[in-house]
C-alpha positions in Angstrom: 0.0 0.0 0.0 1.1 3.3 -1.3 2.7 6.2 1.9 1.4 9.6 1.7 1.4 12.6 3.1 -0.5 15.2 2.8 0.1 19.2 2.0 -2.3 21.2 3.4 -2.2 25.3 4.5 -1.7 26.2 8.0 -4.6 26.8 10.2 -5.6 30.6 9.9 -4.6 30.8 6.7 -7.0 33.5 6.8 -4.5 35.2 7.3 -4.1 36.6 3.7 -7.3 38.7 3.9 -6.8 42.5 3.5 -9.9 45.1 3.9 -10.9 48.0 1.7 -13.3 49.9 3.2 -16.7 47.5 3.2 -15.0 45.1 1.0 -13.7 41.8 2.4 -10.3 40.9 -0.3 -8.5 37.6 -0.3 -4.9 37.6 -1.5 -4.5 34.6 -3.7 -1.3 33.5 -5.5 -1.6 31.5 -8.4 2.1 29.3 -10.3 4.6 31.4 -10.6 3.5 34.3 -7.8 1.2 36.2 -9.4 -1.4 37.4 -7.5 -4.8 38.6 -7.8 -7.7 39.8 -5.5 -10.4 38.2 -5.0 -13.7 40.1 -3.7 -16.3 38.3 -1.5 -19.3 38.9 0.5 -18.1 39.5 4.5 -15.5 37.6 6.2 -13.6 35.3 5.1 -13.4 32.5 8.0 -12.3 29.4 5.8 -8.5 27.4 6.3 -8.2 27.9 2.1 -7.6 30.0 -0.3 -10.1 30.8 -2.2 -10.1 29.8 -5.8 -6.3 29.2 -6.0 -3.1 26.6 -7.3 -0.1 27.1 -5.7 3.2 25.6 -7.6 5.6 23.5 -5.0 8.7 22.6 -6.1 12.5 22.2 -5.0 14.5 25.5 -4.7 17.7 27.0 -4.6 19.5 28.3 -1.7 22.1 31.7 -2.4 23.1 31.3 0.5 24.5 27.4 0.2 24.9 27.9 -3.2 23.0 24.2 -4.2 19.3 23.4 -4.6 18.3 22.3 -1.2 16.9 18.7 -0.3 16.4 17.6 2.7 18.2 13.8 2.8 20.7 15.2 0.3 23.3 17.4 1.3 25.6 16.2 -1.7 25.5 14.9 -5.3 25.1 10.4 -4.8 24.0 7.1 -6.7 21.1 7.5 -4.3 19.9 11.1 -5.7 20.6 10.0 -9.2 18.6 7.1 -8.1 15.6 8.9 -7.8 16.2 11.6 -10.6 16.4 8.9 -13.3 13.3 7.4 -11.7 11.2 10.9 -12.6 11.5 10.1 -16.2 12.1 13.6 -17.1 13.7 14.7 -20.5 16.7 16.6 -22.0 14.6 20.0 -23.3 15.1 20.9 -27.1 18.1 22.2 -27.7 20.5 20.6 -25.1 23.2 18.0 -26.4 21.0 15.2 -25.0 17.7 16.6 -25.9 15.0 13.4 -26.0 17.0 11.4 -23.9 15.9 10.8 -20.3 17.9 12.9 -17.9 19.7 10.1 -15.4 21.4 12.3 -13.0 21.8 16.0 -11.4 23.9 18.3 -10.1 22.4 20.3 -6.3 25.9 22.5 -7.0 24.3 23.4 -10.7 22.2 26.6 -10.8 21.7 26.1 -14.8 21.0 22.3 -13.8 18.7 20.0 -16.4 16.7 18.4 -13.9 16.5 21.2 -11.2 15.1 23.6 -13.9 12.6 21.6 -16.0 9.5 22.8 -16.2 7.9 19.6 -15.4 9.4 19.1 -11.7 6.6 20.8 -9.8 3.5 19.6 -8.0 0.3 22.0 -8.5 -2.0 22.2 -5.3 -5.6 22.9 -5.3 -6.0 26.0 -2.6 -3.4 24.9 -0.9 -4.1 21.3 -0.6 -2.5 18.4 -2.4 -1.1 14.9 -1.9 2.5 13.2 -2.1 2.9 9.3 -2.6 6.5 8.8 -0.8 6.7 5.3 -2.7 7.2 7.7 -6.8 10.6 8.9 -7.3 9.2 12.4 -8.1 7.0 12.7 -5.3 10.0 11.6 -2.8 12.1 14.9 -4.7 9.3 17.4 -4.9 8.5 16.4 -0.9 13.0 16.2 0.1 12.6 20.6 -1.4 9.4 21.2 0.6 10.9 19.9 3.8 13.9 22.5 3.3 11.3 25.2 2.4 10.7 27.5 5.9 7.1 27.9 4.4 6.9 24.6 5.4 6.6 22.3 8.5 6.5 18.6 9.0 3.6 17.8 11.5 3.1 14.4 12.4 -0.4 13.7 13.3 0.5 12.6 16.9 2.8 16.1 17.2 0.0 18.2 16.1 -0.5 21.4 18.4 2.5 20.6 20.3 5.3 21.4 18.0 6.9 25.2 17.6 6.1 27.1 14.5 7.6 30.0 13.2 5.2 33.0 11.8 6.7 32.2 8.2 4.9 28.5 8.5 2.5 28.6 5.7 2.1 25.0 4.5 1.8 21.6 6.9 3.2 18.1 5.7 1.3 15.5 7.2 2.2 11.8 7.0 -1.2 10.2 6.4 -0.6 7.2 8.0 -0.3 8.8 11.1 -3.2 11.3 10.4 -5.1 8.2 10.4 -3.6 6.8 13.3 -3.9 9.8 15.3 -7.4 9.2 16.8 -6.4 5.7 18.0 -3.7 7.3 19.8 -5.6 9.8 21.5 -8.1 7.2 22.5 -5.2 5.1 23.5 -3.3 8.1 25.5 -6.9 9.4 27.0 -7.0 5.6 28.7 -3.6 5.4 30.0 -4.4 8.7 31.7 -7.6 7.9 33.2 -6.1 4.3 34.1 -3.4 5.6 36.1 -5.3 9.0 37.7 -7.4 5.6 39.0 -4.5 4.0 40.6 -3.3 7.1 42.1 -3.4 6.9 46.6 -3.8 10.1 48.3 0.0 10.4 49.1 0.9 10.3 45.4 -1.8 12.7 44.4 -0.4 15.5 46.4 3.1 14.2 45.7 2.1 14.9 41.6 -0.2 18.1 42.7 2.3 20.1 44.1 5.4 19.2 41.7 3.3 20.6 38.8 2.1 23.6 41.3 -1.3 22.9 41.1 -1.6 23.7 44.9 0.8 25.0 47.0 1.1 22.8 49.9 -0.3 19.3 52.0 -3.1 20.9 53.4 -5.1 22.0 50.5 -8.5 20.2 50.8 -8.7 16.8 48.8 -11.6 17.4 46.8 -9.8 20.3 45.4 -6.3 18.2 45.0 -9.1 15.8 43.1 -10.4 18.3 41.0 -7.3 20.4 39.8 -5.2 17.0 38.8 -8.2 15.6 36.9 -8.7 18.4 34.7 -4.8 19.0 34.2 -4.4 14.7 33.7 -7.2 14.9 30.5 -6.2 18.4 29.1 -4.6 17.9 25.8 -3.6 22.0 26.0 0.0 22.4 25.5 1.8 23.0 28.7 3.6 25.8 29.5 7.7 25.3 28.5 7.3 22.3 27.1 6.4 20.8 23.7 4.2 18.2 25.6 0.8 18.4 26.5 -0.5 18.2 30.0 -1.7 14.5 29.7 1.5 13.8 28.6 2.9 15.4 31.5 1.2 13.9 34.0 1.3 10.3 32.1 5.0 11.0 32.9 5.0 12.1 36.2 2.7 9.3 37.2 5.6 6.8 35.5 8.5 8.6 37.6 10.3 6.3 39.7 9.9 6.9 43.7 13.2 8.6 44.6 12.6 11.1 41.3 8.8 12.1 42.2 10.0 12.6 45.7 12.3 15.5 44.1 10.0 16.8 42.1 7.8 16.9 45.0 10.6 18.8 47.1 11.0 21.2 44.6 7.4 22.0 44.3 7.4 22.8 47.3 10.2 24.9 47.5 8.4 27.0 44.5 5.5 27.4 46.9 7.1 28.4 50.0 9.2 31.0 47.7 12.3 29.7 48.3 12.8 28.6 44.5 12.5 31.6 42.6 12.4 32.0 39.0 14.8 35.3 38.2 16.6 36.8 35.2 19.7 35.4 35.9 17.8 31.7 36.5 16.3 29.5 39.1 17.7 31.1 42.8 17.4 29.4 45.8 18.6 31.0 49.3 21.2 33.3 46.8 22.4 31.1 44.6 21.6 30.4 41.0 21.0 26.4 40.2 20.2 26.8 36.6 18.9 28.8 33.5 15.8 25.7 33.2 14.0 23.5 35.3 16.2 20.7 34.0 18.7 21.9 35.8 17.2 22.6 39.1 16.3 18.9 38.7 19.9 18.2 38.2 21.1 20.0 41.1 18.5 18.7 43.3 19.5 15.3 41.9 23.2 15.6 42.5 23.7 13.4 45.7 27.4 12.8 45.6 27.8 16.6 45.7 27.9 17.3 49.6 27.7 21.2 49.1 24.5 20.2 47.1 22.9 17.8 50.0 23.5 20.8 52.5 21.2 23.1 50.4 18.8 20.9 50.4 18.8 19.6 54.1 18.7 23.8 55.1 15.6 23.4 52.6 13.6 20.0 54.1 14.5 22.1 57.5 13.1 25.5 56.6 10.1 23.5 54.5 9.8 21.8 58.2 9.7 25.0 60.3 6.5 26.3 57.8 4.6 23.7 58.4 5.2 23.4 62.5 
């Protein structure tokens, strides 16, 4: 069975509307760039553009001096490979004109292959579909991925990677697309599943090392309420790619020795003593890290015996607020 992905315009694509006066105008490009406006009725509030074909196809870099392909950061058998696969002809008037071009050159601006007319894939208001498995697909999708229009989203990724304001275009595999419900379901279970097997202890333990509640003597229905919603919200979570399911899927997976740090350090945010600052995380006047990775890293660091006294003073001064 064939592997595709699909092509398809970022959300709020919208985003090419312009306004003149009472009229509602949608940029559209068509091929090569050339735009026209198109008036309509109102707002716009579709993910397309209207009544347009965009032209995708490998470029070249000025600044590397080569066309750019992702896979390919050099002339090879296994790029010739694929460019003899196209099927793709000499144009009249070269040496080899009518003959099937075999091989290319990424270092060539004037290149054969690069510049025939034929390498390009038209899309259908910003929509079309790659089949990884043709030769010409696999080269028209290797310049896309290189293009920073473009962004690779895999359907289990989706909402939770980074993406730069020039992002314009999302690759989907399909395969996963398909497979993304199923992992949802699959992930939605596992959560609920362990929430389930959670005691008491542990619930507080998680509560408080993602700061949900400050300290142990927040009521338990609350503690129940505030790690339920946060342990089935698919929202992205703060500093992190992950979402908060993920999160606490994680947290709930964390060995005992590394939750009980986690859970120190929580609380150590609560009380105040771990502050967040411009020069990084302080605690007691002295800077453990730029991230929370490293805060976890210092606070994981038991052969250090500088370390271990920082932290007893800590579990001490923690101590004295609750007595």
């Amino acid at each position: 069975m064939a592997s595709f992905v699909v092509v398809k315009p970022r959300s709020n694509s919208k985003k090419f509307q312009t306004t003149d006066g009472m009229r509602s105008m949608v940029n559209v490009s068509r091929d090569a760039g050339n735009t026209y406006n198109d008036e309509s009725a109102g707002t716009w509030d579709k993910e397309r553009f209207p009544k347009s074909r965009q032209m995708f196809r490998p470029m070249w870099s000025y600044t590397k001096r080569k066309w750019v392909l992702s896979g390919f950061d050099k002339n090879s058998p296994d790029l010739n490979e694929l460019v003899a696969g196209c099927k793709l002809k000499y144009k009249p008037g070269h040496p080899l004109q009518g003959q099937f071009i075999k091989e290319a050159d990424i270092t060539d601006f004037g290149d054969a292959f690069f510049n025939h007319k034929q390498l390009k894939v038209m899309a259908q208001e910003g929509d079309t579909l790659l089949d990884k498995e043709r030769p010409f697909d696999q080269l028209i999708l290797a310049g896309l991925l290189m293009n920073p229009e473009f962004q690779y989203q895999s359907a289990e990724d989706t909402g939770n990677q980074p993406m730069s304001n020039k992002i314009r275009y999302l690759i989907v595999d399909k395969g996963k697309e398909l497979n993304s419900k199923k992992i949802s379901r699959e992930r939605e279970q596992q959560a609920y599943d362990l929430y389930k097997g959670l005691n008491d202890q542990k619930k507080l333990a998680i509560a408080v090392s993602l700061n949900l509640i400050r300290d142990e003597n927040t009521d338990r229905g609350l503690i129940d309420d505030v790690l339920w919603d946060f342990a089935k919200s698919k929202d992205k979570a703060k500093d992190t790619y992950l979402s908060k399911q993920e999160i606490f899927i994680e947290m709930c997976n964390l060995k005992t020795d590394k939750l009980t740090t986690q859970y120190l350090i929580g609380k150590a945010k609560g009380a105040g003593f771990l502050k967040k600052t411009n020069q990084g995380w302080m605690l007691f006047g002295q800077i453990l890290g730029k991230t929370e990775k490293d805060v976890e890293k210092y606070f994981n660091d038991v052969d250090n015996a500088d370390t271990q006294e920082v932290i007893a003073n800590l579990e001490e001064q923690l101590k004295n607020i609750k007595d």
